[in-house]
N, C-alpha and C positions, 0 to 999 in steps of 0.2 A: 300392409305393404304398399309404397307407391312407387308406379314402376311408368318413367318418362322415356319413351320410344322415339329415336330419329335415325331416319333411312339419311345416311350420311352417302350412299352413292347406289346404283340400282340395285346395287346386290348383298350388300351389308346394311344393318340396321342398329344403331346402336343403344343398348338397354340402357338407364340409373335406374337403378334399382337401390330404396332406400328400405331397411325393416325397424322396426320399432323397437327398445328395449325387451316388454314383455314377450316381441318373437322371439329373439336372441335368449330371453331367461327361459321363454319353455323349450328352445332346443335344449337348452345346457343343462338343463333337469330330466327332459329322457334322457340324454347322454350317461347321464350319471346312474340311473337308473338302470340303462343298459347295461354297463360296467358291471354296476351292485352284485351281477347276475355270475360274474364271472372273474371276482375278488374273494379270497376268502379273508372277511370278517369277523372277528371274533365274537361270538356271543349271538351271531344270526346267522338265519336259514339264508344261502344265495339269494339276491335280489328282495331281503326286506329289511336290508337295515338303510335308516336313515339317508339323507345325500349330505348333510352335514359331517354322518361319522363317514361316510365313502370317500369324499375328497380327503380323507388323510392317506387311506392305500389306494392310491391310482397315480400314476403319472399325468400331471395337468396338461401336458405336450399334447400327451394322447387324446385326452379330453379336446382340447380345444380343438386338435386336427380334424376329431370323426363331429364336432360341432360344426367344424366350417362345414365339412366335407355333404352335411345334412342341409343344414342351410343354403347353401347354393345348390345343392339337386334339386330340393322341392322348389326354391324362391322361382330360379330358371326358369322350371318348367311350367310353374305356375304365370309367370311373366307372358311366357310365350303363346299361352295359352287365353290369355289375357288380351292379349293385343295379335290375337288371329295370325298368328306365323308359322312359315313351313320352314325350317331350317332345311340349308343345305347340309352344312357337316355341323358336327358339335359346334357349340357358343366356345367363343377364345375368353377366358377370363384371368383378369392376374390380380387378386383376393386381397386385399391391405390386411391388417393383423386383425383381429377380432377379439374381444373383449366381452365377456359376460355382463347381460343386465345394462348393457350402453346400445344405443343405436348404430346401425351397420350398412355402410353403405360402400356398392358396389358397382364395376362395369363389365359390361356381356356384351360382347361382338359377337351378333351374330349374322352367317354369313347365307346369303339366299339362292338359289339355284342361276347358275349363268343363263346371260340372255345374249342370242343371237340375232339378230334382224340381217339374213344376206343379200348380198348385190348381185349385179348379174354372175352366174356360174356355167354360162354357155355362150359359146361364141367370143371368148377369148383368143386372144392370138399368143402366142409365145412359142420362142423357138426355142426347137431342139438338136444341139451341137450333133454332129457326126465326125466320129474322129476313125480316121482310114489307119488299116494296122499296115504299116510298110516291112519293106526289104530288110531296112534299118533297125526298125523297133524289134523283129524277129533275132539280126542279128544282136542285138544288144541281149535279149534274154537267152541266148546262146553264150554268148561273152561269159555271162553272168552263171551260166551252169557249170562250166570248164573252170569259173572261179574258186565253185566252190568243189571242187574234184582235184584241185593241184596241189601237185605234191613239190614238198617245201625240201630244198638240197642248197646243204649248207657251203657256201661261198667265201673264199680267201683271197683272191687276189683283184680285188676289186674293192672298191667306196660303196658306199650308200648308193644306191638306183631308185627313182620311183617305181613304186610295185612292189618293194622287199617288204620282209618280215624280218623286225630284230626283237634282239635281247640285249636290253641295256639298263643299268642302273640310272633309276634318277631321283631328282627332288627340285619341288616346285614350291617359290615362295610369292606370295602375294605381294602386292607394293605394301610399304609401309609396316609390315610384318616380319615377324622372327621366326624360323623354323631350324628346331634345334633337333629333329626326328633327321637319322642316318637314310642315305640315299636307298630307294626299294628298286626290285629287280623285276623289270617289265613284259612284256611282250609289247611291244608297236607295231604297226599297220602303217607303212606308208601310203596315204590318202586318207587316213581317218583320225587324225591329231589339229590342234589346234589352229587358226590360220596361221600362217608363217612359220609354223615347227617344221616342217617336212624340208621349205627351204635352208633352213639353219644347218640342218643334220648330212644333206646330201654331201657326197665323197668322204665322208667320216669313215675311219677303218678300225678293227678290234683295237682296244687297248686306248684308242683314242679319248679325247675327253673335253667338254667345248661348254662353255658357259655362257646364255643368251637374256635376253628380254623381249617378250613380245608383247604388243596392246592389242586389245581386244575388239574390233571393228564394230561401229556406232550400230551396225543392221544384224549384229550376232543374235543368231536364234537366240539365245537365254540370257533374256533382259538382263539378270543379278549379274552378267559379266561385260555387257557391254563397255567399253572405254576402262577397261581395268588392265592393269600393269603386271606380268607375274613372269618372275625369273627363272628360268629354268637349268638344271643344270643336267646334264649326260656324260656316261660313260657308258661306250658302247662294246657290248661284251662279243657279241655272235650276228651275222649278216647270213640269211639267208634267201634265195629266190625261188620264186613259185614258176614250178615248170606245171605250164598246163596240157592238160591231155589233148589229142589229138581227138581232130574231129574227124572221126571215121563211123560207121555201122558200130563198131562194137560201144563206143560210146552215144550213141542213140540206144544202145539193146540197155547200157545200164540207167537210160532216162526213158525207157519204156515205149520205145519206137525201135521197128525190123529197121530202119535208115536213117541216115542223114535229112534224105527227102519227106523220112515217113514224121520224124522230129518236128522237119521244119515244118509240117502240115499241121502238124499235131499241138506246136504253140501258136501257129496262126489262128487255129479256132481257139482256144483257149482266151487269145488277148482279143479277137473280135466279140466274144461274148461277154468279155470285162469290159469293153470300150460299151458294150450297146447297153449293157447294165448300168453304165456310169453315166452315159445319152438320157436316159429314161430317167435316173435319180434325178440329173438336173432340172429334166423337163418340168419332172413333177414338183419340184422344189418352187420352179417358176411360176408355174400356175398354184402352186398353192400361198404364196405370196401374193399374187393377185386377187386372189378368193379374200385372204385375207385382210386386204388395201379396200376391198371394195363394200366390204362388209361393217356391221357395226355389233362389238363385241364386247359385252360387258360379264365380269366373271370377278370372285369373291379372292381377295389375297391368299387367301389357306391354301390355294391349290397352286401358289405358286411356291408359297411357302412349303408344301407337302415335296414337292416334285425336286425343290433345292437339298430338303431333307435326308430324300434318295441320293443323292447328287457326294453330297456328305457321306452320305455312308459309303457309297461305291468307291470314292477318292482315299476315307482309310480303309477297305481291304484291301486295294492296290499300294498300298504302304508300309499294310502290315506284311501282306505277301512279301516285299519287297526290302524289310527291315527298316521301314525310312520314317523318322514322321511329322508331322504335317508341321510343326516351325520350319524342317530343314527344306521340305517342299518347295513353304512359302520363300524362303531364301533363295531355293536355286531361280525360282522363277520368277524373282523381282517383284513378290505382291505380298500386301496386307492380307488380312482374313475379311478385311472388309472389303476391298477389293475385290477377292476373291468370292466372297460372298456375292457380291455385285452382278461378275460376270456371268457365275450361276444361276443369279436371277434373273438376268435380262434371258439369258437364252429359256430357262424354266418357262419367262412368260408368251418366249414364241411357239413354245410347244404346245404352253395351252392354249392358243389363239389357234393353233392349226389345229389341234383334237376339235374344239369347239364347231370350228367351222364343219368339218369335214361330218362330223358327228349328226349337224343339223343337215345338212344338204342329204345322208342316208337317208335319213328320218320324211324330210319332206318329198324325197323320191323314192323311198320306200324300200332302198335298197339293202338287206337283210340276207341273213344266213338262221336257217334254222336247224335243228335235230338230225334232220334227215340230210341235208349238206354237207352235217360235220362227217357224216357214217358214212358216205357216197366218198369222201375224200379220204377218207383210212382205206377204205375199199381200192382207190385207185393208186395208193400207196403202195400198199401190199400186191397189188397185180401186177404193177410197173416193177415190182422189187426190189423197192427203195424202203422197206421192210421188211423183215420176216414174219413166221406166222406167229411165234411169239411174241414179238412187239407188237402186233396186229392184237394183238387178244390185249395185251398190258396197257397200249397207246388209248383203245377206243374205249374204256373207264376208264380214264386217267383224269378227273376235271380240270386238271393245269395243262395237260396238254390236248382237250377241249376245246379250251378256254384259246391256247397257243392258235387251232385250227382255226376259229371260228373267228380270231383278226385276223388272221392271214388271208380267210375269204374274204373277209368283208374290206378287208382294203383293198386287194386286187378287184372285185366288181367295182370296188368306187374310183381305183384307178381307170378300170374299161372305162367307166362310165363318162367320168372327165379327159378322159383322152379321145373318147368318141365324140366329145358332144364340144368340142374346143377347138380351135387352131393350131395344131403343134405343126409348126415350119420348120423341116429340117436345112441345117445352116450346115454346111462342112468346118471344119476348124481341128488347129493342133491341138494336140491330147494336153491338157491342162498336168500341174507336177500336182495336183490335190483339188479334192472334186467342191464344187460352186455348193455353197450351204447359206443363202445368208438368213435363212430360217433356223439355223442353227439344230434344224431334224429333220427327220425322216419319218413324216406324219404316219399314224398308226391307230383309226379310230378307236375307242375303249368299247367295250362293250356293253351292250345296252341292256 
């Protein structure tokens, strides 16, 4: 076997690996051998007749598969062994055909443990937004509660309003398209239709019936629609208005406040504790960016590719869940699969850049959860009563959720620890409509 090694970047190294006919003939002779063992042959005992008369009852597929399947287990490991190497994950290989009694030659990526050398991790500056919960923001999740409690009475002597709820037959045809499907019978939401449909349809009355065109505006959330044309047609059967309830006590009692006042107390903490949880994301998004810019970080493809893999799989249960699939996805959302593939992987690689860092900054300061941490916090679970004594007992064996406890500590002390030993400036600012990520995560070191 001759086996040529080149570290193609610090963390991959890549094998050729050639073998020689007579390695390739003495795999394919135990092969067959093996078999012999588990064919029944006419005229012999398992496993002694001939490999001339075996290759006539065996499937050659089979054969040549548990042939490769031999040859690259031992060659690999023999390689590796060879030339003094610690893999990080399995060697990536993708095996050409193989052929009995010919020479074989192959390629082994294999991938080496990541390397971190970091920069400074203390004494960073980066601010952290404060966003003040007002009059307004209160009144607005009040708006929003009486929204969803109004009760809908049906209306005759009036047009379209913004705010209504109707019942109308329609059908929508794309530019350029035929649609020969009979108009369906809807529910709409005035405020939550297309741009320009709401205007089109206002002071329309039962019975009425109105045929429009609207274009799609260039900054439409879903790319596949941007600058597209589509007809619409309506006939509106039933108009009716949402009468919302009155803000008095009894409608605090059915949103879980004795008052109006006790309400309005009662979403003020509620949204100060999401504004300060959203302050602290960013922060730490910030500095973990910085950690990351400062640093130098090198790390093997598999683990980006692993993490996309996830990414893949999580994208079709919410499809399957949802009956939809991944062409019609890619459609709504104006991407390729390689595209999509893309963005998976750019964000994939931010996440390993930030496990990595955050991973080694533990490590070099020592900062850990052990056995007795994970038990002290089931403990403090269960006292606090945010368990029962049955979860108590099911939680504390559970290794998955262990596993759950022991990052949970270990990133909040490495939160503490980078919040204490940093600059975090609190800046005041308006509440953002979606919170600052351009780490594309919410770092979570792995366990060690």
């Amino acid at each position: 076997m001759e086996v040529i090694a080149e570290k193609t970047d610090p963390c991959t190294i890549v094998l050729d690996v050639t073998l020689d006919e007579q390695q390739v003939g003495r795999t394919f002779d135990n092969v067959y051998k093996e078999f012999s063992r588990y064919v029944n042959v006419p005229g012999f005992r398992p496993g002694k007749a001939p490999r001339g008369v075996v290759e006539r009852y065996v499937n050659q597929n089979q054969v040549r598969e548990r042939a490769l399947e031999k040859l690259l287990t031992d060659s690999v490991r023999q390689a590796i062994l060879q030339e003094s190497i610690t893999p990080y994950r399995q060697p990536q290989i993708d095996p050409p055909e193989l052929e009995d009694k010919k020479p074989y030659k192959f390629q082994a990526i294999v991938p080496l443990e990541p390397q971190v050398t970091l920069g400074a991790y203390k004494g960073i500056r980066v601010e952290k937004p404060i966003y003040r919960v007002s009059e307004e923001m209160i009144d607005r999740v009040i708006d929003r509660l009486r929204d969803g409690r109004a009760r809908l009475e049906r209306v005759s002597d009036r047009g379209v309003e913004p705010g209504d709820v109707l019942i109308a037959e329609t059908r929508t045809t794309a530019e350029g398209e035929e649609n020969e499907e009979p108009a369906r019978r809807r529910l709409l939401q005035m405020g939550s239709n297309p741009p320009g449909f709401d205007e089109e349809i206002l002071g329309m009355v039962a019975d009425e019936e109105r045929t429009f065109t609207l274009t799609y505006p260039d900054d439409y959330p879903d790319e596949a629609l941007r600058g597209k044309k589509e007809t619409h047609e309506v006939k509106l059967v039933s108009i009716s208005a949402k009468r919302l309830p009155d803000l008095d006590d009894n409608f605090a009692k059915q949103n879980g406040a004795e008052s109006v006042e006790g309400l309005r107390q009662q979403i003020r903490e509620r949204e100060e504790k999401s504004s300060a949880e959203l302050s602290d994301e960013i922060a730490e998004v910030r500095l973990t960016d910085a950690l990351i810019e400062g640093a130098q970080i090198h790390y093997p493809q598999v683990l980006v590719d692993e993490d996309v893999q996830d990414s893949l799989r999580k994208v079709a249960s919410e499809l399957r869940q949802n009956n939809l699939t991944y062409e019609s996805f890619l459609t709504r959302t104006g991407r390729t699969a390689e595209q999509h593939r893309a963005e998976l992987a750019e964000q994939a690689a931010n996440r390993v850049r930030a496990l990595l860092v955050l991973r080694k900054i533990s490590e070099d300061e020592g900062i850990g959860v052990d056995e007795a941490d994970i038990d002290a916090d089931f403990d403090r679970l269960r006292n606090e009563g945010e368990i029962s004594e049955d979860q108590y007992d099911e939680f504390r064996t559970d290794p998955r959720r262990r596993l759950q406890m022991m990052n949970a500590l270990l990133r909040q002390r490495l939160h503490d620890f980078l919040f204490g030993n940093n600059e975090i400036v609190e800046v005041e600012q308006a509440l953002p409509s979606a919170p600052e990520s351009s780490s594309d995560t919410e770092p979570e070191p792995p366990a060690k």
